[in-house]
C-alpha positions as a Markdown table, in Angstrom:
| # | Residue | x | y | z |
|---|---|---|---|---|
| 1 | Unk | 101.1 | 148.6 | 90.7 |
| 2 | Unk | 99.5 | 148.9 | 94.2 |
| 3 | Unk | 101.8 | 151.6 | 95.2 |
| 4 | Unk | 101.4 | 153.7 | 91.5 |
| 5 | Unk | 97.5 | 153.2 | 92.2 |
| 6 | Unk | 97.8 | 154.6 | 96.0 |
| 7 | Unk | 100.1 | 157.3 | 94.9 |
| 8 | Unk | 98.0 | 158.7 | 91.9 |
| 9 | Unk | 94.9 | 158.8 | 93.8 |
| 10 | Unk | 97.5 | 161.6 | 96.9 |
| 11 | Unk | 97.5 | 165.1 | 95.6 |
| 12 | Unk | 99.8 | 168.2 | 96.7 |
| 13 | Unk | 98.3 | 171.1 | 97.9 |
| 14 | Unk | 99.9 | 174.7 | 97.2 |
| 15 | Unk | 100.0 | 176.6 | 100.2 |
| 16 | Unk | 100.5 | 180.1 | 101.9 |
| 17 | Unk | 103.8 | 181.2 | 101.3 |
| 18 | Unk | 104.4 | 182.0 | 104.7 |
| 19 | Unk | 108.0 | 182.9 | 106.5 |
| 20 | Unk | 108.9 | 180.9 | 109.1 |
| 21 | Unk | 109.4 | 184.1 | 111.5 |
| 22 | Unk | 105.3 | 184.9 | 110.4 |
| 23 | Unk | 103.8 | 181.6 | 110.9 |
| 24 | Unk | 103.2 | 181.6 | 114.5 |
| 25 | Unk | 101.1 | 185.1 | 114.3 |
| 26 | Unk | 99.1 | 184.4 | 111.3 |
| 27 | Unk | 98.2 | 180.8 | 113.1 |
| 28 | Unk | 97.1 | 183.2 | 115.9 |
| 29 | Unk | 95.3 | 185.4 | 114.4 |
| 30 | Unk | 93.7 | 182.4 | 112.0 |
| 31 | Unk | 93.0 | 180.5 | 115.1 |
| 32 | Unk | 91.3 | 183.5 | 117.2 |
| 33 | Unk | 89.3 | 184.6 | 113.9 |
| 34 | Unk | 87.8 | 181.2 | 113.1 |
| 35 | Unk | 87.3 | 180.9 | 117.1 |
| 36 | Unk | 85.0 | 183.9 | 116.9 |
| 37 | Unk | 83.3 | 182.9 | 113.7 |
| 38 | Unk | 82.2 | 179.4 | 115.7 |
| 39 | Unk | 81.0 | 181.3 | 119.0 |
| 40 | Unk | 79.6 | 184.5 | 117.4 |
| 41 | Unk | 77.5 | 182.8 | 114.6 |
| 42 | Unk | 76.4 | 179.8 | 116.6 |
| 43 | Unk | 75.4 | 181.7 | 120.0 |
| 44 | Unk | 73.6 | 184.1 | 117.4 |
| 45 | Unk | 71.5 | 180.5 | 116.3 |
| 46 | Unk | 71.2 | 180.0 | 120.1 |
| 47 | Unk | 69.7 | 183.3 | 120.7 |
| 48 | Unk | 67.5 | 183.0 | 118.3 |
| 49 | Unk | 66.3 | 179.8 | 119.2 |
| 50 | Unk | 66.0 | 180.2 | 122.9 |
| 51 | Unk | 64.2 | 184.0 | 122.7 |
| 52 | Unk | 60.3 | 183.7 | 122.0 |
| 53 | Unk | 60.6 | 187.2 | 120.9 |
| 54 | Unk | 62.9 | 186.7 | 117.8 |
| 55 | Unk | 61.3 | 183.3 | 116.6 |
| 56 | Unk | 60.0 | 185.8 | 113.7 |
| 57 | Unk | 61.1 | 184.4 | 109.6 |
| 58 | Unk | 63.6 | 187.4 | 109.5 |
| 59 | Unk | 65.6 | 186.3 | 112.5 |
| 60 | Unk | 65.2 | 182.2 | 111.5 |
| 61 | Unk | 65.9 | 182.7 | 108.2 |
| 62 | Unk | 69.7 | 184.2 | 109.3 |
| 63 | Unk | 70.3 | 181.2 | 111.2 |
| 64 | Unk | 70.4 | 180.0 | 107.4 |
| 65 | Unk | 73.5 | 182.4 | 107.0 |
| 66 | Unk | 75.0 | 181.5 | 110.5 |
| 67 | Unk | 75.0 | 178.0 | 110.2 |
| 68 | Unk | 76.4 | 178.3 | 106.3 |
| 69 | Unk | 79.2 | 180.2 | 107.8 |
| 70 | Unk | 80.1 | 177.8 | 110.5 |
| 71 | Unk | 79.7 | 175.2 | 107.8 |
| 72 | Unk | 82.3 | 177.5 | 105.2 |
| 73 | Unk | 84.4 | 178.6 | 107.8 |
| 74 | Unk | 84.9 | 174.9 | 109.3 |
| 75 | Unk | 86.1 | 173.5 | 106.3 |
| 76 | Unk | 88.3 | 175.8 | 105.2 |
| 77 | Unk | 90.2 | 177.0 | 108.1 |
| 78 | Unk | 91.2 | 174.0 | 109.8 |
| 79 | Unk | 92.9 | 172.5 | 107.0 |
| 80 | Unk | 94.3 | 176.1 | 106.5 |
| 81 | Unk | 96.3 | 176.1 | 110.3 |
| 82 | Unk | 97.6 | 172.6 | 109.5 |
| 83 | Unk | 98.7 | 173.3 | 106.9 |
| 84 | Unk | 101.0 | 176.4 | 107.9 |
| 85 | Unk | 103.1 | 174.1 | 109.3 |
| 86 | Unk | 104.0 | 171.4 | 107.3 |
| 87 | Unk | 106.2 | 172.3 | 104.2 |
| 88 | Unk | 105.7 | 172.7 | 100.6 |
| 89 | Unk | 106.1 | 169.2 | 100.0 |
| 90 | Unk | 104.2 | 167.2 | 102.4 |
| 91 | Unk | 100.8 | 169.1 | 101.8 |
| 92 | Unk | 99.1 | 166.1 | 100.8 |
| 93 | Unk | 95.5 | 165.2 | 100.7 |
| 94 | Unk | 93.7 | 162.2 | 99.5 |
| 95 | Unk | 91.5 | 162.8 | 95.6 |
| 96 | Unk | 88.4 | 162.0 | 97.1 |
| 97 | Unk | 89.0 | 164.0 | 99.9 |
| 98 | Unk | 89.9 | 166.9 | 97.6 |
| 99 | Unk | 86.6 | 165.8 | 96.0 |
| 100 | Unk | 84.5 | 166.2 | 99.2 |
| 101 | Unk | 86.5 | 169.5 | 100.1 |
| 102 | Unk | 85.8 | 170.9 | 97.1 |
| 103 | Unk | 81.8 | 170.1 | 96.9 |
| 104 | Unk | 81.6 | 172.1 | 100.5 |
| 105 | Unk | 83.4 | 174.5 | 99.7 |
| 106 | Unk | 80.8 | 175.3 | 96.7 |
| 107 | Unk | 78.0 | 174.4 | 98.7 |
| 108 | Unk | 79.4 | 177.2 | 101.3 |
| 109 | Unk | 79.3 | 179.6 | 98.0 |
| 110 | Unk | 75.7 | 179.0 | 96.6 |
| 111 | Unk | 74.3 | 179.1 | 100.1 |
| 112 | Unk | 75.6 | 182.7 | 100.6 |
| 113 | Unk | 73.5 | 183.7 | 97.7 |
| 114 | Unk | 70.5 | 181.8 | 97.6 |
| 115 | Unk | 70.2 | 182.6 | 101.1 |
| 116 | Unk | 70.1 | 186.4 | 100.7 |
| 117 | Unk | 68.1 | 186.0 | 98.4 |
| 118 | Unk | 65.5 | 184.6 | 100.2 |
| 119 | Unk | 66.4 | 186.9 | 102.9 |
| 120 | Unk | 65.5 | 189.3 | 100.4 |
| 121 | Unk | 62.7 | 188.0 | 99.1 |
| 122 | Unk | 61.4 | 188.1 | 103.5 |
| 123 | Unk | 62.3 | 192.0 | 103.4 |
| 124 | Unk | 60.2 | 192.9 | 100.1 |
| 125 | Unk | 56.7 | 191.2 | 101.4 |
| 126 | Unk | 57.5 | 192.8 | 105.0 |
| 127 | Unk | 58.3 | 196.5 | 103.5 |
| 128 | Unk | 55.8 | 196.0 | 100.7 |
| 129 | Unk | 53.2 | 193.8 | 101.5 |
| 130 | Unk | 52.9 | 194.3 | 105.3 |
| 131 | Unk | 49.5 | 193.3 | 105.7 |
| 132 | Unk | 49.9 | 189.9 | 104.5 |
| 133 | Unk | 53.3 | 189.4 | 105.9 |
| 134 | Unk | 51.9 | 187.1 | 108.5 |
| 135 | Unk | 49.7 | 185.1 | 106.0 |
| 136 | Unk | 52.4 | 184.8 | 103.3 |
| 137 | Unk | 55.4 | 184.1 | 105.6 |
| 138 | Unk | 54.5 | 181.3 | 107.9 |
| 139 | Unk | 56.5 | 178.7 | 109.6 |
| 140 | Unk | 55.8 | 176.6 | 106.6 |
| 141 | Unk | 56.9 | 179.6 | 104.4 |
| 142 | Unk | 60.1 | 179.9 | 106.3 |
| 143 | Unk | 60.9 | 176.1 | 105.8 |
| 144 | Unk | 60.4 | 176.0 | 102.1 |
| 145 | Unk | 62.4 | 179.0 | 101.4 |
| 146 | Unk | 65.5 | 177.3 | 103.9 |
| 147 | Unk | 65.0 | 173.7 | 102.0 |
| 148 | Unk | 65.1 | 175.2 | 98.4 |
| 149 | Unk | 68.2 | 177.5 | 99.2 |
| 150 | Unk | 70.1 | 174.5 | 100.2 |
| 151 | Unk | 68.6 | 172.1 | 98.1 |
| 152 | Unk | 68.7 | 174.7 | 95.0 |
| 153 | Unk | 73.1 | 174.5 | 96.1 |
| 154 | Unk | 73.0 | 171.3 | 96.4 |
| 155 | Unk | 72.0 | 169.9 | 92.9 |
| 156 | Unk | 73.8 | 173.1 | 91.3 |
| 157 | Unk | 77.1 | 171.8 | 93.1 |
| 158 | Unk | 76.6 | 168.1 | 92.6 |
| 159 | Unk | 76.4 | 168.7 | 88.7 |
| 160 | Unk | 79.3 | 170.9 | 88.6 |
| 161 | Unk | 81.3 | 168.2 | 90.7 |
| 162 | Unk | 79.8 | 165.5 | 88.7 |
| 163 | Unk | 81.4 | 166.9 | 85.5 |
| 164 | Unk | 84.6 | 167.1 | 87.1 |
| 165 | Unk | 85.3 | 163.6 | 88.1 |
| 166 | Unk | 84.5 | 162.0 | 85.0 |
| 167 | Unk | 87.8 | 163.0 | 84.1 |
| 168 | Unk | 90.8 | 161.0 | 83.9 |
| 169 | Unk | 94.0 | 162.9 | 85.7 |
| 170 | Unk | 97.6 | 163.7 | 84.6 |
| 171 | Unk | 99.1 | 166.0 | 87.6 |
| 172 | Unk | 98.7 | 165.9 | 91.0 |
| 173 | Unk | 99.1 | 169.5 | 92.0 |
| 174 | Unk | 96.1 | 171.3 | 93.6 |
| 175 | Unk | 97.6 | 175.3 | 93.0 |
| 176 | Unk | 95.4 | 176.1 | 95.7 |
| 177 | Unk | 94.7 | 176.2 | 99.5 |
| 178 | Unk | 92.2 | 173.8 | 99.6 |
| 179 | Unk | 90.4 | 172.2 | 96.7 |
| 180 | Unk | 87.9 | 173.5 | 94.6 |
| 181 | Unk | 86.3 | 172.8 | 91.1 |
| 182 | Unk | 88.9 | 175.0 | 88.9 |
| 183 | Unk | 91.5 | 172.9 | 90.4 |
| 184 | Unk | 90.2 | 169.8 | 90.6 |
| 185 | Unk | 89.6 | 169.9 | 86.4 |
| 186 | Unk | 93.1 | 171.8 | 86.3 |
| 187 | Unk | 94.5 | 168.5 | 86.9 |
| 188 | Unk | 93.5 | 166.6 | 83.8 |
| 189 | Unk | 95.1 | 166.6 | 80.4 |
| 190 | Unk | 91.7 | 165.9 | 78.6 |
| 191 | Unk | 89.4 | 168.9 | 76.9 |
| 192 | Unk | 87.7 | 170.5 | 79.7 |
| 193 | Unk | 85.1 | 172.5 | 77.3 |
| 194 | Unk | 82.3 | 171.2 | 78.7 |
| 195 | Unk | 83.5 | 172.1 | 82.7 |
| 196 | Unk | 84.1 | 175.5 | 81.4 |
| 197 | Unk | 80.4 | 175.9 | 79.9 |
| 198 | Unk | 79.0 | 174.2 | 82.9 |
| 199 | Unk | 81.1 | 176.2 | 85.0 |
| 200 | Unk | 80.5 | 179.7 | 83.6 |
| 201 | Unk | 76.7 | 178.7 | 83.2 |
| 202 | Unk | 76.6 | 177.9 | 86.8 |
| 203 | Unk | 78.7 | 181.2 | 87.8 |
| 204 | Unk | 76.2 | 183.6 | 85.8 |
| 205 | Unk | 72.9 | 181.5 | 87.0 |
| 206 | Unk | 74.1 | 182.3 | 90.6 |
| 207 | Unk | 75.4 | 185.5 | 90.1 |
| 208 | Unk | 72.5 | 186.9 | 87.7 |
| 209 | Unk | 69.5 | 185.7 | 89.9 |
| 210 | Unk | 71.1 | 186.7 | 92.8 |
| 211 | Unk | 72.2 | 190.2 | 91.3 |
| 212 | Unk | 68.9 | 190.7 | 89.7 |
| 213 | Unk | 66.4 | 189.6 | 92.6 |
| 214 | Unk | 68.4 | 191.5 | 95.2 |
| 215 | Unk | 68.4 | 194.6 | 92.9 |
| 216 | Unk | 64.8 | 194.4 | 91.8 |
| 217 | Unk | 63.8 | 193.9 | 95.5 |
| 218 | Unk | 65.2 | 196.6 | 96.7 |
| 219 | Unk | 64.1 | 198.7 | 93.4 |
| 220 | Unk | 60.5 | 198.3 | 94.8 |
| 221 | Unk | 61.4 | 198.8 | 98.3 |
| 222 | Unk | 63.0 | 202.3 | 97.5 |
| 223 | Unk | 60.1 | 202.7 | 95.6 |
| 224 | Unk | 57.5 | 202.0 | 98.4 |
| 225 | Unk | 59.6 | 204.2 | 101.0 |
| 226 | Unk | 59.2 | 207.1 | 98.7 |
| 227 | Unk | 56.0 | 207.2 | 98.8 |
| 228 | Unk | 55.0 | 206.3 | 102.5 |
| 229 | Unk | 55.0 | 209.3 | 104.5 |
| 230 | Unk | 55.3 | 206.9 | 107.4 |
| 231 | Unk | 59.1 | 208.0 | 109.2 |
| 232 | Unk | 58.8 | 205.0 | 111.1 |
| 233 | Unk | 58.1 | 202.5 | 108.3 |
| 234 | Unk | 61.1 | 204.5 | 106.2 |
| 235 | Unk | 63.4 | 204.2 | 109.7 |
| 236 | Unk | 62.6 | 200.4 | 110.1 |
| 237 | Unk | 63.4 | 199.5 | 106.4 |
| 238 | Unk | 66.2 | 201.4 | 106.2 |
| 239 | Unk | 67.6 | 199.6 | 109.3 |
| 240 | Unk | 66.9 | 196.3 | 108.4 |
| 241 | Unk | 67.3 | 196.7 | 104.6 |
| 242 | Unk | 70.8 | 198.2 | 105.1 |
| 243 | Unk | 72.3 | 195.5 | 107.2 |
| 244 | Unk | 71.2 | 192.8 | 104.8 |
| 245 | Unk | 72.6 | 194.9 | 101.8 |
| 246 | Unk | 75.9 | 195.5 | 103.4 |
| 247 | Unk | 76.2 | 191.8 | 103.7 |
| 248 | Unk | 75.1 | 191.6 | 100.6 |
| 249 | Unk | 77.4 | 193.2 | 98.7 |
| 250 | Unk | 80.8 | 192.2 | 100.3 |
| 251 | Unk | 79.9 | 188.4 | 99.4 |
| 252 | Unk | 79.4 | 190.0 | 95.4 |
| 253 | Unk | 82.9 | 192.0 | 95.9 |
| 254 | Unk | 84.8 | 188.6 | 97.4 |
| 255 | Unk | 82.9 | 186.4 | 94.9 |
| 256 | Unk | 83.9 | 188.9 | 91.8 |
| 257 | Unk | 87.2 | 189.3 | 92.9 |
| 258 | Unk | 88.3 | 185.7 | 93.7 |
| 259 | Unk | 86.7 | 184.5 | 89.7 |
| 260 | Unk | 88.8 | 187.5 | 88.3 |
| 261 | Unk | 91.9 | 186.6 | 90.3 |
| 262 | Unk | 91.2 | 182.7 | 88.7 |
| 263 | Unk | 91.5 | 183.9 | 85.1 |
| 264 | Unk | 94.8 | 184.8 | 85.7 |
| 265 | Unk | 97.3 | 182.2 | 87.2 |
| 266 | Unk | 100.1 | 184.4 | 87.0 |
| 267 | Unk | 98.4 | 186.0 | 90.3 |
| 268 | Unk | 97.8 | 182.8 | 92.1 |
| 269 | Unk | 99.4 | 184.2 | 95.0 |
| 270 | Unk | 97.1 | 187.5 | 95.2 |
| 271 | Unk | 93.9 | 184.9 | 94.5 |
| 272 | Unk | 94.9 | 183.1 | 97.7 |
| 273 | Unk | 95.3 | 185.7 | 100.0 |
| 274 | Unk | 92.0 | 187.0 | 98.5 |
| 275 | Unk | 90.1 | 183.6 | 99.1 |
| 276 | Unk | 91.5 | 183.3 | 102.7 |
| 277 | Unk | 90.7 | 187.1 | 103.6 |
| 278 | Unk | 86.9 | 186.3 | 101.5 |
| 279 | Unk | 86.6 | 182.9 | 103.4 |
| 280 | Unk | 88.0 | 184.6 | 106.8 |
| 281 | Unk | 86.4 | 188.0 | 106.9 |
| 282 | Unk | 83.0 | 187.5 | 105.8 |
| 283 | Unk | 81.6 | 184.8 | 108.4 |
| 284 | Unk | 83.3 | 187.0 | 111.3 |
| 285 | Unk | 81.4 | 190.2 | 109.8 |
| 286 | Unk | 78.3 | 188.8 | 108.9 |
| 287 | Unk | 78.0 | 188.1 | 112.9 |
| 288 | Unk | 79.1 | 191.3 | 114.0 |
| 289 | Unk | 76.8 | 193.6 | 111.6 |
| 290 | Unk | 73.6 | 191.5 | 112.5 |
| 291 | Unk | 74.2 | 191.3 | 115.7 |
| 292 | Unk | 75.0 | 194.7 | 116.2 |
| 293 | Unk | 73.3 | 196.7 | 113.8 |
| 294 | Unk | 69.7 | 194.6 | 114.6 |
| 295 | Unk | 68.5 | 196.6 | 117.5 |
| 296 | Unk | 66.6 | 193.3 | 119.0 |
| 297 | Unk | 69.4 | 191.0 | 119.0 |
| 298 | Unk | 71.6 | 194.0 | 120.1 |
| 299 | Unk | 69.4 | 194.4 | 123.2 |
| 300 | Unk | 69.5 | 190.8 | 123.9 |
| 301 | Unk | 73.1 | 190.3 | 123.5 |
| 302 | Unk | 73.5 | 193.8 | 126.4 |
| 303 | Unk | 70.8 | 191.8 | 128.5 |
| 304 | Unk | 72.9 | 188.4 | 128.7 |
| 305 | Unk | 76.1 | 190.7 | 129.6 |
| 306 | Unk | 74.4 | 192.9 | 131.7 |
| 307 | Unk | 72.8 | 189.8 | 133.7 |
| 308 | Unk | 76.3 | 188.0 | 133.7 |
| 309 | Unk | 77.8 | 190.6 | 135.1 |
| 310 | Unk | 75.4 | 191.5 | 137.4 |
| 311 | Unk | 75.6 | 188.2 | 139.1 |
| 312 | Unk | 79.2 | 188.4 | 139.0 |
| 313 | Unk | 79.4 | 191.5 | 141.3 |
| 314 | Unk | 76.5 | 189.8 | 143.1 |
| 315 | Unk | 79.0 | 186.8 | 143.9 |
């Protein structure tokens, strides 16, 4: 009885289907991606921190989006490379570890949205209300808007995990990389109607205010440009409104394409390779467009190389 209880409670992960012959470069190339993602994103958070001159809410409200992606990228991609070799039938993980997996990897999700869109909300009282920019976005400001977009994914999360482990299980195959909440209730043989309600609510709650706030702000930012005269003002937004909209809208693409690919199991391979490129890609670019496209944190970044290597040819 000891050994059916121990056993139930060990699920089986699906993995890449990767060829012997291509496992050592995609481990690589994995290994080297998520390497950058750590040092890009958290010596961005250092610069930040350590520059007087960036210690502005625009700048510490992306060390939101740096430290989600380290968060995202750290418990995905590990578990990803160990996986690559080990075969099919030895990918096994513990339920409550699947459990845990799976409420990060949510939490990774939400944060991306909620914090662009108080990113967002940061870019609309700086373009349009710039006189009281410095009364309205304070240090106490930036706090509350950083609490509530984690907190805000937190409880979200938690409900949607919640309603998932109530249920009793009858397989033990996770047809994903790593665990998530469409898995996790794929496993049981009860009616999961009230998942799929929760689930969809939580999907268009996310996606809709994050759609619509994003949209609307940047409605009444296009609409203040048009009528400033002011080229610099109009330069300045563009800059910094672009970068955040890029950003922006590859997390919508990724996040649309990976719940299409889920309503349709027959492409559970394609979904995968989707989720790993969407869980990959986005961290590493998020780094390199704000820290190359932001013309402060660009100058900074040539300042440290410049003074490295000046000291180099010094020595």
């Amino acid at each position: 009885m000891e050994n059916w209880t121990l056993s139930d409670d060990i699920l089986l992960l699906e993995g890449l289907k990767v060829t012997p012959k291509s496992s050592v470069p995609a481990f690589t190339l994995l290994l080297l991606i998520y390497i950058f993602i750590m040092v890009s994103n958290l010596g961005l958070v250092l610069l930040i921190f350590r520059t007087r001159s960036l210690h502005q809410p625009m700048y510490l409200l992306y060390c939101n989006m740096s430290i989600n992606d380290v968060f995202g990228a750290t418990i995905i991609i590990p578990h990803v490379l160990r996986d690559m070799f080990i075969s099919n039938s030895e990918r096994y993980i513990h339920y409550m570890d699947c459990v845990i997996q799976a409420f990060c990897v949510h939490v990774y999700g939400s944060t991306s949205h909620t914090v662009l869109m108080i990113m967002a909300f940061d870019r609309y009282v700086a373009i349009c209300n710039p006189l009281r920019y410095a009364t309205i976005m304070t240090d106490k400001m930036v706090v509350k808007l950083s609490v509530a977009a984690w907190v805000a994914a937190f409880i979200m999360v938690a409900i949607l995990l919640g309603l998932t482990i109530r249920l009793s299980r009858c397989r033990r195959v996770i047809p994903n990389l790593f665990c998530d909440n469409a898995s996790l209730f794929s496993l049981s043989c009860e009616s999961v109607l009230i998942n799929q309600i929760y689930g969809l609510g939580y999907t268009v709650v996310l996606l809709g205010s994050s759609v619509s706030s994003v949209t609307l702000t940047y409605l009444k930012i296009a609409a203040v440009c048009l009528r400033s005269k002011n080229k610099m003002l109009n330069s300045k937004a563009l800059q910094t409104c672009a970068t955040h909209l890029a950003v922006y809208i590859l997390l919508l693409i990724s996040a649309f394409i990976i719940v299409i690919l889920h309503r349709f199991p027959r492409l559970s391979d394609h979904r995968k390779v989707a989720t790993i490129v969407g869980e990959v890609v986005l961290p590493a670019l998020n780094a390199v467009i704000y820290g190359l496209q932001i013309k402060v944190i660009r100058q900074r970044i040539m300042a440290v190389f410049h003074s490295k290597g000046g000291l180099m040819n010094w020595k």
